[in-house]
C-alpha positions as a printed NumPy array, in Angstrom:
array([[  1.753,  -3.279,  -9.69 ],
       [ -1.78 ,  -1.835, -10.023],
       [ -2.798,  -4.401, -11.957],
       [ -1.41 ,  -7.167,  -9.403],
       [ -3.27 ,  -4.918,  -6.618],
       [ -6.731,  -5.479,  -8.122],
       [ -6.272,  -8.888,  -9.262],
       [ -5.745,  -9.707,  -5.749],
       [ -8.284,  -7.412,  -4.27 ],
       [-11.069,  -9.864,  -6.371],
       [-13.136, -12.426,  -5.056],
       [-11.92 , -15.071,  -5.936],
       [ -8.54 , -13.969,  -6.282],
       [ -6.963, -14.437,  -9.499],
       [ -3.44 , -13.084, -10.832],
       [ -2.704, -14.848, -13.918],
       [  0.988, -16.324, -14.746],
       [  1.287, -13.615, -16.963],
       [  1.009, -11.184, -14.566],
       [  2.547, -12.512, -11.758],
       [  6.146, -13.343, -14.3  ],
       [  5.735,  -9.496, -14.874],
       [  6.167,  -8.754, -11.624],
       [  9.183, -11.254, -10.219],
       [ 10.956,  -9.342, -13.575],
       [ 11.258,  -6.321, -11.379],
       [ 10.841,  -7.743,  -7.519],
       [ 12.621, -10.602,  -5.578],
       [ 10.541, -12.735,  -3.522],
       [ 11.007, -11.225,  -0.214],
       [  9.951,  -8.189,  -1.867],
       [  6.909,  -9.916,  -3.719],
       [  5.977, -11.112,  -0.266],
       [  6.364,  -7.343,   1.377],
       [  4.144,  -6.152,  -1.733],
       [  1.463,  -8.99 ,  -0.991],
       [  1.428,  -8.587,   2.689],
       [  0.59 ,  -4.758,   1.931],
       [ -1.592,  -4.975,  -0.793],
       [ -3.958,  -7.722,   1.954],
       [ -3.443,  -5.867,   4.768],
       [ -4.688,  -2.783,   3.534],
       [ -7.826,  -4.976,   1.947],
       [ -8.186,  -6.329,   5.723],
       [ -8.527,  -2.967,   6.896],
       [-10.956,  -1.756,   4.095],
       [-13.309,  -4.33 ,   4.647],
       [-12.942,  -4.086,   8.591],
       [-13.998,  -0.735,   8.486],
       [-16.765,  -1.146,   5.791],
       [-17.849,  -3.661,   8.725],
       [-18.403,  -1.699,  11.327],
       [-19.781,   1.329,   9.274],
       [-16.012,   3.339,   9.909],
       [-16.182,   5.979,   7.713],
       [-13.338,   8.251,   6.541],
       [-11.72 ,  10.628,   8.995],
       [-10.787,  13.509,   7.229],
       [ -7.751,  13.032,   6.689],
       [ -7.109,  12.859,   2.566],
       [ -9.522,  15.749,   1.956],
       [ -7.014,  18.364,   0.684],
       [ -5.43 ,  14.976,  -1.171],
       [ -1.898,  14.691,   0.307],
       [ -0.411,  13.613,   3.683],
       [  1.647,  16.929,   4.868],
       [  4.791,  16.006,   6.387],
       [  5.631,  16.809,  10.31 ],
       [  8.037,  19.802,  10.412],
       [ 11.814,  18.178,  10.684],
       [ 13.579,  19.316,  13.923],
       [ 16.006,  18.15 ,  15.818],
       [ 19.749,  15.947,  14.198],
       [ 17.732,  15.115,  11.165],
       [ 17.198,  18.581,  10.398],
       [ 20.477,  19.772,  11.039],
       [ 22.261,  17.329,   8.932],
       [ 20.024,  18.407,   5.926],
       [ 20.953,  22.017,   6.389],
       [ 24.693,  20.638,   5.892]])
């Protein structure tokens, strides 16, 4: 999948057959579609931001995304 990421991060883009066989192994299309849509979305925003000079917020310095303290019926159901 990392490969397929880069390949299609390149311009031009190019994902060889090779590659992209490797993938539908392991992924339907609606799921090869969901990985795609990511993958460009998130190279929209990169170059968006690189744009307009947006730099980084902060938010990955101590390298991991803490999770919001569960409360409520979620939290309850996991004590269970």
């Amino acid at each position: 999948m990392l490969d397929y990421s880069v390949a299609i991060t390149h311009t031009p883009v190019e994902v060889s057959d090779e590659l992209f066989a490797a993938l539908r192994a392991n992924f339907n299309e609606a799921q090869m579609v969901e990985l795609t849509a990511a993958i460009a979305w998130e190279n929209y925003r990169a170059r968006f931001n690189h744009a307009f000079g947006v730099e980084a917020q902060g938010f990955s310095d101590g390298a991991y995304c803490p999770l919001p303290e569960r409360t409520g019926q979620a939290h309850a159901l996991q004590k269970e």
